[in-house]
C-alpha positions, 0 to 999 in steps of 0.5 A: 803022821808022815804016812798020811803027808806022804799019801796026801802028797801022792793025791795030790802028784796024780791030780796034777797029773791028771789036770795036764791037757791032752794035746791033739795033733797038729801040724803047720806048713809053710809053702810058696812059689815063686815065679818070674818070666820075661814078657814079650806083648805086641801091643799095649796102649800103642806100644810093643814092650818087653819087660819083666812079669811076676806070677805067670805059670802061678802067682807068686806066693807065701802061706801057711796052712794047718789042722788039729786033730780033734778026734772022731773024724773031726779036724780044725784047720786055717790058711793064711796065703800071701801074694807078692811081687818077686820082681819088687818084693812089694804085696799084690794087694796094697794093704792086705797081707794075705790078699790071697787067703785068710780062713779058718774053720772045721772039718768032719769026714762025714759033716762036710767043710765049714769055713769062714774068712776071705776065700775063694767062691765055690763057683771057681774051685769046682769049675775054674779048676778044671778049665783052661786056667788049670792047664794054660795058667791065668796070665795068657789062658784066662777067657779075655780079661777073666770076664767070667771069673775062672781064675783067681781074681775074684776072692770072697771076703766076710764069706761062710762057705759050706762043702760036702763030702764027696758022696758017689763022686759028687761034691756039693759046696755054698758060699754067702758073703755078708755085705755088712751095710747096716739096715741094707743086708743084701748090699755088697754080699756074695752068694756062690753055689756049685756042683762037681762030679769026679769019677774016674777019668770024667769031671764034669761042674757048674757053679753059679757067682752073685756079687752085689754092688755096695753102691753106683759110681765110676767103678764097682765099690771095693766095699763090697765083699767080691769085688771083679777084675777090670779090663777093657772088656767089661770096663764100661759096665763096672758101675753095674748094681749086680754081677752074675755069672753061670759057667759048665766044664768038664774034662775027659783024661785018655792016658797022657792027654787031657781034652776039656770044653767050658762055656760062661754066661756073664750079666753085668746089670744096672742099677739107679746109679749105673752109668749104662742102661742095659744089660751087658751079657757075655757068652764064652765058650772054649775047648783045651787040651793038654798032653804029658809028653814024658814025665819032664814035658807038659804041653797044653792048647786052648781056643775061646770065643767070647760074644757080647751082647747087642745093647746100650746103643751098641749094634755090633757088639764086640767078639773076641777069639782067643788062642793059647800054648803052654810048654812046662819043662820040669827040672824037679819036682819043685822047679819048671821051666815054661813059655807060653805064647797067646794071640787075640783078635776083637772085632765090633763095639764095645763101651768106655769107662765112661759107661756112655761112649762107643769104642772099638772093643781092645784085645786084653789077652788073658789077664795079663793085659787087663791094664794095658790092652792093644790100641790094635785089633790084636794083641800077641803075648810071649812069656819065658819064665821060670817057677820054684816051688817051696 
């Protein structure tokens, strides 16, 4: 009898034993930046102002990112990402606590990437990251305004996103974003497509951007699931009922020194309840360069050029010229030192937020001005910053 109680109570340890789950491996970061500088701008509304600005070499930031290993080359993973404001501690985005990025989704080494949550498009992660935003930053690199979206203004919400592994240096990715308006499926979705080519010192991308509008008014409807940037740029088209941009870079290392070219093409088009008639198109094309000097020193150099079209009663539709500097001193692998200096010069016409007024076009240099473009011709833009990374 106490042989068989013994023996029944081994069984017993050695299922116990063997219910216990296997715990794959995972791990968690968390990481950040923070960064201020000192601003100088020539113009804005009128006046020149200094002052302080947040988020200029990159924008200010908290996030998590992890993966489980799930065996057999397969991975889950998430990102939750923060922006704030160093200089008042306040989010970047009323109202959303990881106004950056929020997804969550699978990884197989042979599948490819499936995500889902608020990401960024495909179309800027293959082109905008080896544009001029990628050396010059977007506070006084972007094109004027971010009129193509190249940097990190546009983010997708309620967004599926596919990437391929990469096969002979090629990656692939799509992204849809459901609107979510019952019975009205493709108003306010997103749809992004692009390619990139890696090999060697060579890349070379293009990547396609639809944001559908969820309905007319005096601005784009934040209800949509990509919702632009507004400056004085694009202001009078941002009642538009779709937005769609097409853009090509490439870059080209030789040793210390990086030379890139991009061009975008840009269509604001009306709806029944857009403010404007025509279709707006903006074409940019520029060139960057970027050079190590030593291991501490890092200078970059851009030239843009941006050309609106002749419509919506518009005959000299507006231009604008762009030229941008960037100098980074690394004290650390974590901690730089930076300035960065950018002019713009606009000419010609270009449409108020009214959508129907003709106005002289405003210099909005990069996207640090979008809010406070120059009453001027011109706007020069000076920054002295400094960037810690955790």
């Amino acid at each position: 009898m106490r042989h068989s109680k013994l023996l029944a109570g081994l069984v017993l340890a050695g299922l116990a034993a063997g219910a216990v789950p296997t715990f794959a491996q995972s791990n968690v970061t968390l990481y950040g930046i923070v960064d201020d500088a000192l601003t100088y701008s020539s113009n804005q509304n009128g006046k020149s102002n200094t002052y302080l600005r947040n988020g200029n070499l990159a924008g200010s930031r908290w996030g998590l990112r992890g993966t489980e290993d799930l065996g057999g080359g397969t991975k889950a993973l998430f990102q939750l990402e923060n922006g704030f404001d160093v200089n008042n501690g306040a989010f970047s985005s009323s109202g959303l606590m990881f106004n950056r990025q929020a997804f969550v989704g699978l990884k197989n080494d042979s599948a490819g990437t499936l995500t889902i949550g608020r990401q960024y498009s495909p179309y800027y992660l293959m082109v905008g990251t080896i544009g001029p935003v990628a050396y010059l930053t977007g506070a006084t690199g972007a094109h004027p305004g971010d009129i193509d979206g190249l940097d990190t203004t546009i983010r997708i919400n309620n967004s599926v996103t596919y990437t391929s592994p990469v096969l002979w240096g090629v990656t692939a990715s799509l992204q849809y974003g459901f609107g979510g308006q019952p019975g009205a499926m493709g108003k306010g979705n997103t749809f992004s497509g692009a390619l990139r080519y890696d090999g060697g010192p060579l890349s070379l991308a293009a990547g396609y951007l639809r944001l559908n509008n969820v309905g007319g008014g005096t601005t784009w409807n934040g209800a949509s699931t990509g919702v632009p940037s507004t400056s004085a740029v694009n202001q009078g088209y941002m009642t538009a009922d779709s937005l769609q941009h097409i853009a090509l870079a490439g870059i080209y290392t030789l040793g210390n020194v990086t030379l890139g070219a991009s061009y975008s093409n840009v269509q604001y088009k009306p709806g029944a309840a857009s403010l404007f008639h025509d279709s707006a198109i903006f074409n940019t094309a520029g060139v960057h360069a970027s050079w190590i000097v030593a291991p501490q020193w890092r200078l970059a150099a851009a030239y843009s050029y941006t050309a609106a079209s002749k419509a919506n009663g518009i005959t000299d539709a507006a231009t604008y010229h762009q030229v941008s500097l960037a100098q980074v001193y690394s004290l650390s692998k974590r901690t730089s030192l930076y300035a960065l200096e950018a002019w713009q010069h606009a000419n010609g016409k270009s449409l108020s937020a009214n959508g129907v007024s003709i106005i002289n076009a405003g210099p909005v240099v990069g996207d640090s001005q979008n809010s406070t473009p120059s009453a001027t011709s011109s706007q020069f833009v000076g920054m002295l910053g400094i960037r810690v990374d955790f």
